[in-house]
C-alpha positions in Angstrom: -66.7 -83.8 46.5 -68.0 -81.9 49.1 -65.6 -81.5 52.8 -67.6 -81.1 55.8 -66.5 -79.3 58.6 -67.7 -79.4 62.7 -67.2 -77.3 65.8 -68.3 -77.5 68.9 -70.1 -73.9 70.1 -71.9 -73.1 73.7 -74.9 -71.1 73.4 -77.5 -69.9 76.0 -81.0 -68.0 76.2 -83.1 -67.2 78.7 -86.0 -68.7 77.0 -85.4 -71.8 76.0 -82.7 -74.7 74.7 -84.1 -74.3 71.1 -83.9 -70.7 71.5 -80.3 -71.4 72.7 -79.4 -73.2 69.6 -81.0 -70.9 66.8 -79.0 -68.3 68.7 -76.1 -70.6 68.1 -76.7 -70.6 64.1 -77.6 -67.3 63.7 -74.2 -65.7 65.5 -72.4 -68.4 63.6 -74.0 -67.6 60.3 -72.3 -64.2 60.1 -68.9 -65.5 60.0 -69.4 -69.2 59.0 -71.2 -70.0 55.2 -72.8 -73.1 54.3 -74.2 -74.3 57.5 -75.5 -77.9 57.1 -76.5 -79.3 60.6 -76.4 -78.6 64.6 -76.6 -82.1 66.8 -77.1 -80.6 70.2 -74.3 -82.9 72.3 -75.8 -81.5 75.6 -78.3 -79.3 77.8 -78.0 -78.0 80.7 -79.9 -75.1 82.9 -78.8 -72.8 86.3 -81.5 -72.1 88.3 -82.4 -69.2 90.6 -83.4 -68.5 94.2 -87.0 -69.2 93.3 -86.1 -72.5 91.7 -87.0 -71.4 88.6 -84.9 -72.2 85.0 -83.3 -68.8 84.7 -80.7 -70.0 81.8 -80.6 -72.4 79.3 -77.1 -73.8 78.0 -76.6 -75.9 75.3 -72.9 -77.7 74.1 -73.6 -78.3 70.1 -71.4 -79.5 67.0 -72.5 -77.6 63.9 -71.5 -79.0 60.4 -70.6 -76.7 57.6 -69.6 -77.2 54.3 -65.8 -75.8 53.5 -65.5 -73.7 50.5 -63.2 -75.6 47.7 -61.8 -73.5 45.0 -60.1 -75.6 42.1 -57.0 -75.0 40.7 -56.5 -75.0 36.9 -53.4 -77.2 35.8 -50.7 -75.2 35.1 -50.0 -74.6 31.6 -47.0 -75.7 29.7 
């Protein structure tokens, strides 16, 4: 049986929100095995004097599997 795992990361990028969330995965990756999904909960943007998109946020869960190890029965 496999136990699933989500967190909820921020990520930004000055390109764009799906640059935002492969950021997301790939800093994640390095500590985090296993990584199953990312639903992207929310977007969001700041804009700058020329009213231009000069951020892109996004708020995202990302599911990962949790590493079981299995215990042998103790021996009698």
């Amino acid at each position: 049986m496999a136990i699933i795992k989500v967190i909820e990361l921020m990520s930004n990028s000055n390109k764009s929100w799906e640059d935002a969330a492969q950021l997301a995965i790939t800093e994640a990756s390095k500590t985090i095995k296993q990584i199953k999904s990312i639903y992207i909960k929310e977007h969001s943007a700041v804009v700058d004097s020329k009213n231009k998109i000069a951020e892109y946020r996004i708020t995202a869960s990302l599911s990962f599997e949790v590493e079981t190890h299995t215990k042998s029965s103790p021996k009698k």
